[in-house]
C-alpha positions in Angstrom: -1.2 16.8 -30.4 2.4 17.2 -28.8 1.5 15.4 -25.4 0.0 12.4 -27.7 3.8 11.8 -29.6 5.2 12.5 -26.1 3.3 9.9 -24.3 3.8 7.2 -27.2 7.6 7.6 -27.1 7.2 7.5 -23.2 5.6 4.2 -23.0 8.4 2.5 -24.7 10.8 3.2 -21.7 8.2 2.5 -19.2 8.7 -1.0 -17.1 6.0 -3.0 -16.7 6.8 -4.9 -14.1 7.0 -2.7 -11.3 5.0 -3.5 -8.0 1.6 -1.2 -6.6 3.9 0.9 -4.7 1.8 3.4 -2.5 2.6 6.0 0.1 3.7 3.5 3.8 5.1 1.0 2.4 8.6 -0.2 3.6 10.4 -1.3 0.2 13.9 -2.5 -0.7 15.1 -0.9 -4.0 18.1 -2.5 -6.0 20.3 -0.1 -8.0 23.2 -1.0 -10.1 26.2 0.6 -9.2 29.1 0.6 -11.3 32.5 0.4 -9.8 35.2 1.2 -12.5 34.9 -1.8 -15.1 32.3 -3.8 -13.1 29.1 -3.1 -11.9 26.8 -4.4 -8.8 23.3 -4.2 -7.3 23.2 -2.5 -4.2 19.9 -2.6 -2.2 18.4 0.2 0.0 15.3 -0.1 2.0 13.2 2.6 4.2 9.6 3.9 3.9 8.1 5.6 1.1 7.4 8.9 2.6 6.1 10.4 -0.9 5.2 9.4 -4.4 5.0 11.9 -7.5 3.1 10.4 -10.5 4.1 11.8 -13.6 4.4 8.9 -16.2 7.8 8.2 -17.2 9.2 10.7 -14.4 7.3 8.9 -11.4 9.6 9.3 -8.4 9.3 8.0 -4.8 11.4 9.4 -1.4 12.2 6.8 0.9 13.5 7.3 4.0 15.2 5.5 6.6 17.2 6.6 9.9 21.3 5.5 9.7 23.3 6.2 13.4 20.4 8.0 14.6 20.6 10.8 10.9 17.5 10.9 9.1 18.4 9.5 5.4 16.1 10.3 2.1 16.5 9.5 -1.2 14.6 9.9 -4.5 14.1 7.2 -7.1 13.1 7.3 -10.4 10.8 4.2 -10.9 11.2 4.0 -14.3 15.5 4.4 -14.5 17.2 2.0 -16.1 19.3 2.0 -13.5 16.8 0.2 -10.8 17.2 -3.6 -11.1 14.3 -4.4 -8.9 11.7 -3.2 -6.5 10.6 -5.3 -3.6 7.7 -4.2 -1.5 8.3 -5.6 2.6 5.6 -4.5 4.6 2.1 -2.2 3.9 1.3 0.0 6.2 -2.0 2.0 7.0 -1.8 5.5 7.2 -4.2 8.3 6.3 -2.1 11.1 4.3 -0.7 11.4 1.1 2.4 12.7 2.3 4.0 11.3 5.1 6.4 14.5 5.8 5.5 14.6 9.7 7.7 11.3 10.5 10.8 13.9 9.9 10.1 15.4 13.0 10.0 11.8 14.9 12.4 9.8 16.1 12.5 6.1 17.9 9.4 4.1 18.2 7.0 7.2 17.2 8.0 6.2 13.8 6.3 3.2 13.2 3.6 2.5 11.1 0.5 0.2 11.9 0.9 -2.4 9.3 -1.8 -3.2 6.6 -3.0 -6.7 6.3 -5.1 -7.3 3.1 
């Protein structure tokens, strides 16, 4: 009976605009950033290496390589704090989890990309 009050309040704070964001997929995420009184969007974008669904709490990592350092963030899809959530490119891959392309570096990164 708890989880049923739980997921109604929950849904309320759910977006419902979001894109089909899967596991490959290169994405550019817009975050406001506030900057004493004024705030901005600034956009990151990388490759969603992992996706935990969890309702209100779904987060993805995306990672991306800046001067040759390895770079990963998490996002909380549903944070009021994303503006917007662009999906660039699909790419094909055949894990859930996409943990191994920590240990590459250069063009054994890439991703075959998913035409549909």
């Amino acid at each position: 009976m708890g989880s049923k009050i739980i997921s109604k309040i929950e849904e309320k704070f759910k977006k419902q605009n979001l894109p089909n964001i899967e596991v490959g997929d290169s994405i550019k995420v817009g975050v406001l950033i506030q900057e004493g009184n004024r705030e901005r969007t600034q956009f990151s974008e990388g490759v969603v290496i992992s996706k935990n669904n969890s309702n209100l709490s779904t987060t993805i990592t995306i990672r991306k390589v800046v001067q040759n350092i390895g770079v990963e963030k998490v996002y909380l899809i549903h944070s009021p704090r994303i503006r917007n959530i662009e999906i660039t490119r699909k790419s094909k891959i055949r894990r859930a989890k996409l943990f191994y392309l920590r240990n590459r570096s250069g063009k054994a990164t890439r991703l075959k990309q998913k035409f549909n």
